[in-house]
C-alpha positions as CSV (number, residue, x, y, z in Angstrom):
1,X,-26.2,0.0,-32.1
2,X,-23.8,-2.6,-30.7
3,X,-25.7,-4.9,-27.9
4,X,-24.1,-5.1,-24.7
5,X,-21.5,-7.8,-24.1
6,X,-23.1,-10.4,-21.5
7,X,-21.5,-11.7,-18.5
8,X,-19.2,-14.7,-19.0
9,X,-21.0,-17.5,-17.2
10,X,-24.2,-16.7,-19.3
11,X,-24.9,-19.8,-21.6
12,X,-22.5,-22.4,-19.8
13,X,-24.4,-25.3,-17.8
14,X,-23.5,-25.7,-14.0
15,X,-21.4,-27.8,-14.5
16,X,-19.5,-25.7,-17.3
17,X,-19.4,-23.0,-14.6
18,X,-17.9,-24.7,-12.1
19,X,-14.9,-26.3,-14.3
20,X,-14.3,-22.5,-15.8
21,X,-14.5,-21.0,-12.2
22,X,-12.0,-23.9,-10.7
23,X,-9.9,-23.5,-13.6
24,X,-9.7,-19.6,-13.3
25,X,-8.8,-19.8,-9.4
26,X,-6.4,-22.3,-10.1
27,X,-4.9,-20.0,-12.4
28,X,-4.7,-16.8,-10.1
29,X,-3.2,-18.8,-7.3
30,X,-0.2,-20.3,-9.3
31,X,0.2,-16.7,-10.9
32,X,0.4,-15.4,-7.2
33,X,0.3,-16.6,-3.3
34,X,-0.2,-20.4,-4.8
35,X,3.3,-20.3,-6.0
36,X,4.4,-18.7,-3.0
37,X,3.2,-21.1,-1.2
38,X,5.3,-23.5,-3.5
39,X,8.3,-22.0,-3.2
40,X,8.4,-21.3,0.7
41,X,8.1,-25.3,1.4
42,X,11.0,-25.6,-1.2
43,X,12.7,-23.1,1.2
44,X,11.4,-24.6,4.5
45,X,13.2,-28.0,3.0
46,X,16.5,-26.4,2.5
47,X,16.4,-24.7,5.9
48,X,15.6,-27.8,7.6
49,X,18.4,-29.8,6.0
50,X,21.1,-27.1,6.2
51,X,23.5,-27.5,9.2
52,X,22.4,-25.6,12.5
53,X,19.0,-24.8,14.3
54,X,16.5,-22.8,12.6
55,X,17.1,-20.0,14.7
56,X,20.5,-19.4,13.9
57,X,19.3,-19.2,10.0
58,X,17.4,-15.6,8.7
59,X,14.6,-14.9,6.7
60,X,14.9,-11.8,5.1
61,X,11.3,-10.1,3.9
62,X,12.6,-7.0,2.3
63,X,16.9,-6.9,1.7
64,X,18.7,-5.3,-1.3
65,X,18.4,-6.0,-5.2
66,X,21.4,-4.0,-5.9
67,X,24.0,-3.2,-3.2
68,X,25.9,-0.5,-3.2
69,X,23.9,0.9,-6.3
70,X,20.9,2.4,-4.6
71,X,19.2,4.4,-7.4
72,X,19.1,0.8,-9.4
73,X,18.2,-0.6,-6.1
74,X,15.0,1.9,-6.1
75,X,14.3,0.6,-9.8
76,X,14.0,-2.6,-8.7
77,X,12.0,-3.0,-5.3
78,X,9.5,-0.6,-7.3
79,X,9.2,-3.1,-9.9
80,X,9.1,-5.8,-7.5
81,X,6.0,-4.2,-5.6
82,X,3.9,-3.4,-9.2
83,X,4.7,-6.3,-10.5
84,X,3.4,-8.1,-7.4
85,X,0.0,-6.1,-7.8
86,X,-0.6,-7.4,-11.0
87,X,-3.0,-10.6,-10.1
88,X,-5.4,-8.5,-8.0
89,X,-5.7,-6.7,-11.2
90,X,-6.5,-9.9,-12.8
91,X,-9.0,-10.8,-10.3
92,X,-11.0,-7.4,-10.6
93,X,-10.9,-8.2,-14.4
94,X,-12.8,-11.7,-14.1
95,X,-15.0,-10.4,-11.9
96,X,-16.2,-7.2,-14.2
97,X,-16.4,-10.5,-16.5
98,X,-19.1,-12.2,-14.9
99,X,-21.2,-9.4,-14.0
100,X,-20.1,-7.9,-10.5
101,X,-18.3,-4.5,-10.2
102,X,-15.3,-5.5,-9.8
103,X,-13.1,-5.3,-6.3
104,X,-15.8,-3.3,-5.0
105,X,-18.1,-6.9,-4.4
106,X,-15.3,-7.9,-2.0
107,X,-15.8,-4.2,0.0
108,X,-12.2,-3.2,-1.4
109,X,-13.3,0.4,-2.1
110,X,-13.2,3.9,-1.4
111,X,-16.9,4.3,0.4
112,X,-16.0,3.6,3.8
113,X,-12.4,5.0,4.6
114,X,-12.5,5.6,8.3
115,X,-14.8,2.7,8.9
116,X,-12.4,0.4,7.3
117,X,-9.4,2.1,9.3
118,X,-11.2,2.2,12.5
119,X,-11.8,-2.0,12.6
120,X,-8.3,-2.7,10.7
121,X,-6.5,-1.4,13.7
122,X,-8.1,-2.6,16.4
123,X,-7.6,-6.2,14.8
124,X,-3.8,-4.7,14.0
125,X,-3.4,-4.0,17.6
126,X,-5.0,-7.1,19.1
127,X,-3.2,-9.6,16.5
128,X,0.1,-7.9,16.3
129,X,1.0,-8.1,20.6
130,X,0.1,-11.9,20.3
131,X,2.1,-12.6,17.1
132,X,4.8,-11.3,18.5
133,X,5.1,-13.3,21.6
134,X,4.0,-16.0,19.7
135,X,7.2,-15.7,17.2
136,X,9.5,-14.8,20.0
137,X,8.6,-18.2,21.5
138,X,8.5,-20.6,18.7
139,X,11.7,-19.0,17.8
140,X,12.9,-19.7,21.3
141,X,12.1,-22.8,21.3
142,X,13.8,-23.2,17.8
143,X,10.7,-24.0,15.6
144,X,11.1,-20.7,13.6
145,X,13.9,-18.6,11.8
146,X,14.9,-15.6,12.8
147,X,13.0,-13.0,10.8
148,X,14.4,-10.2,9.3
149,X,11.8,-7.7,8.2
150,X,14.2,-5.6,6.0
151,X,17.6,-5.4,5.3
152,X,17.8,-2.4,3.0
153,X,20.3,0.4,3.1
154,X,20.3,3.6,5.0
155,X,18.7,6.1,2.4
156,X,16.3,8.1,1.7
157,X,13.5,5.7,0.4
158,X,14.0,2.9,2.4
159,X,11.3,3.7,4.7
160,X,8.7,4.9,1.8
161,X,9.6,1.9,-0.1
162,X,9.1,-0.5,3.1
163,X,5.4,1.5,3.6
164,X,4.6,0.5,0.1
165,X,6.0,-2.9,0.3
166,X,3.4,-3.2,3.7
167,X,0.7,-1.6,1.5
168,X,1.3,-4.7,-1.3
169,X,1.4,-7.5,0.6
170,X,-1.9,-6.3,2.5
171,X,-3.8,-5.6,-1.0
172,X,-2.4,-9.4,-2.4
173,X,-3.0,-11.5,0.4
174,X,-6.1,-10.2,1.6
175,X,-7.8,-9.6,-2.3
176,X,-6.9,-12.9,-2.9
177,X,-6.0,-15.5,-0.2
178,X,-9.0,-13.9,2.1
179,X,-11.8,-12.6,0.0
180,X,-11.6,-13.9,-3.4
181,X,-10.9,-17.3,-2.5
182,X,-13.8,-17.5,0.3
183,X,-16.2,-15.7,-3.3
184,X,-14.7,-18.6,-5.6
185,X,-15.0,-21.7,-3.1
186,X,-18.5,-20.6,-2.5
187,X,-19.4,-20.4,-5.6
188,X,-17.7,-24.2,-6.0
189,X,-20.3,-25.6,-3.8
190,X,-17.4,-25.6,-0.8
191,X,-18.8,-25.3,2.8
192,X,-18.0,-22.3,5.1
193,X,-16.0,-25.0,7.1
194,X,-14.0,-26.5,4.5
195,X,-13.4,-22.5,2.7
196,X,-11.8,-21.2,6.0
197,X,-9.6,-24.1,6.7
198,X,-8.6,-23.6,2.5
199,X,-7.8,-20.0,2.9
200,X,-6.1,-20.1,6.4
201,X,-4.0,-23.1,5.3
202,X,-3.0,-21.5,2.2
203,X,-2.0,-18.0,4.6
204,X,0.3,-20.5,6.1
205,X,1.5,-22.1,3.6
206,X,3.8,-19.2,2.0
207,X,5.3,-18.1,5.3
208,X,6.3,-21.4,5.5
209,X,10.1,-20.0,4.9
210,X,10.0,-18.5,8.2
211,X,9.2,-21.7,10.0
212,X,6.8,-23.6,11.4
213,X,5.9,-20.8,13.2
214,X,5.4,-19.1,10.7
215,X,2.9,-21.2,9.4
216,X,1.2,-21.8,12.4
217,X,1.1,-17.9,13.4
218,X,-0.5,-16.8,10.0
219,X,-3.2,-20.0,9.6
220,X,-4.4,-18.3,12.7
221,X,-4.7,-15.2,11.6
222,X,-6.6,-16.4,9.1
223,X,-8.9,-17.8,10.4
224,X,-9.7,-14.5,12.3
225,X,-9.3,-12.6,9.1
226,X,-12.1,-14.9,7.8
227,X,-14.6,-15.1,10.7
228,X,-14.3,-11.3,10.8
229,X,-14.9,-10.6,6.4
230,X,-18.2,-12.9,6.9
231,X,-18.9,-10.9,9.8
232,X,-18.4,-7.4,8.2
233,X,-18.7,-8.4,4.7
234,X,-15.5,-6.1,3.6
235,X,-11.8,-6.9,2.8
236,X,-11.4,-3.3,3.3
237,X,-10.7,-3.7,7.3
238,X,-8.6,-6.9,7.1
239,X,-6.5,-5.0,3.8
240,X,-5.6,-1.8,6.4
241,X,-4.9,-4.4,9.6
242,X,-2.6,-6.3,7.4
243,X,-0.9,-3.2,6.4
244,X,-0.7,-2.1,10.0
245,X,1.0,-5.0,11.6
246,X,3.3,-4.7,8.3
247,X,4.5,-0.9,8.5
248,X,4.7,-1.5,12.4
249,X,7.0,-5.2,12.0
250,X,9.3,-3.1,9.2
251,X,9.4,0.2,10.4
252,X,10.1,-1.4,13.9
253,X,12.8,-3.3,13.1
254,X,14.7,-0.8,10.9
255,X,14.6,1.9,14.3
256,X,15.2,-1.1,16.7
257,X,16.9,-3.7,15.7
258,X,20.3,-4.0,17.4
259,X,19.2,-1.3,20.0
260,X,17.1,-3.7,22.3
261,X,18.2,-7.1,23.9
262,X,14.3,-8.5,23.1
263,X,14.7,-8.3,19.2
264,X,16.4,-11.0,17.3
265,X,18.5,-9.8,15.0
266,X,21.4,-12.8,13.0
């Protein structure tokens, strides 16, 4: 009878723990928002020394892979939001690895639908009116690009394909940046303190592109996203109030933009 593989931490000294768990976040985070976070200061740079204020540049979230060609189009921003799911599979595999059931120890689950809904949109409404003053101002003021929340052609799946693309940033950032991150630095010995100021930094760091705005705008919504997962001890909330503010910001701008003087559009 073949004995039951043991939990991967089983056998390694604390200190052996600690260098495999620092390593493994490491890991996730360049694989994922860690990069992001990379490659939005890269683009911050270039926006900064191109000709012009920031506000007369764009930051498109969701535009064309293929223009003109919409089926090839499809292919692609499909592959682009499974492929982008990928790391919160890795995460749920290292966790099964040392022992916990997976996604469900961060409250990313089936168990508590309408609870879940219920909270996630009443941070969704309260956090979406503010962010959007706050953006309309900083862009104002010319500290933020003008966003663009999606520049896709008139067919038939740009709206499913911008619901999906909501539904994958919301499972990313919040799996990872939110409550994984908060699981892992804990683990490292980090104190609440020092964990929310890592994860909200990090939120900010890859909407850098969009400004400092941007960045400003999404460190504090992390930190709320963080007081209120201690407080509630589920992603599950903050993962549908992410992918409310989303569906709202792209479905909003597709049926508005150009139709009201209030709406930035390049």
């Amino acid at each position: 009878m073949r004995a039951e593989p043991e939990p991967v931490f089983v056998g390694l000294s604390e200190d052996g723990r600690r260098g495999l768990l620092r390593t493994e976040t490491l890991l996730v985070l360049a694989l994922s928002l860690g990069a992001s976070g990379v490659s939005a200061l890269i683009s911050f740079l270039g926006s900064l020394t191109k000709p012009g204020g920031l506000k007369d540049q764009a930051a498109t979230l969701n535009g064309s892979y293929a223009p003109g060609r919409p089926w090839l189009d499809l292919a692609w921003q499909l592959f682009g939001i499974a492929s982008a799911l990928v790391p919160v599979l890795l995460v749920a595999h290292l966790l099964t690895r040392e022992g916990a059931p997976g996604l469900r120890v961060l409250g990313f689950d089936r168990t508590r639908p309408w609870w879940d809904l219920g909270r996630g949109a009443l941070v969704a409404a309260g956090i979406g009116s503010a962010g959007l003053a706050f953006y309309l101002g900083a862009r104002a003021a010319g500290f933020n690009l003008t966003v663009v929340p999606e520049a896709l052609p008139d067919v038939w799946w740009k709206f499913p394909v911008l619901i999906l693309s909501a539904l994958q940033n919301a499972v990313v950032e919040e799996v990872i940046v939110l409550a994984y991150l908060l699981r892992r630095l804990g683990r490292l010995g980090w104190s609440p303190t020092s964990a929310l100021l890592a994860s909200s930094v990090l939120r900010g760091s890859y909407h850098l592109y969009q400004g400092i705005g941007g960045f400003i705008g999404n460190m504090v919504m992390g930190v709320v996203f963080v007081l209120a997962y201690r407080r509630w001890g589920r992603v599950g909330p903050l993962v549908a109030a992410h992918a409310l503010l989303d569906i709202v910001a792209f479905g909003g701008y597709a049926l508005l933009a150009g139709k009201v003087g209030w709406l930035p559009t390049p």
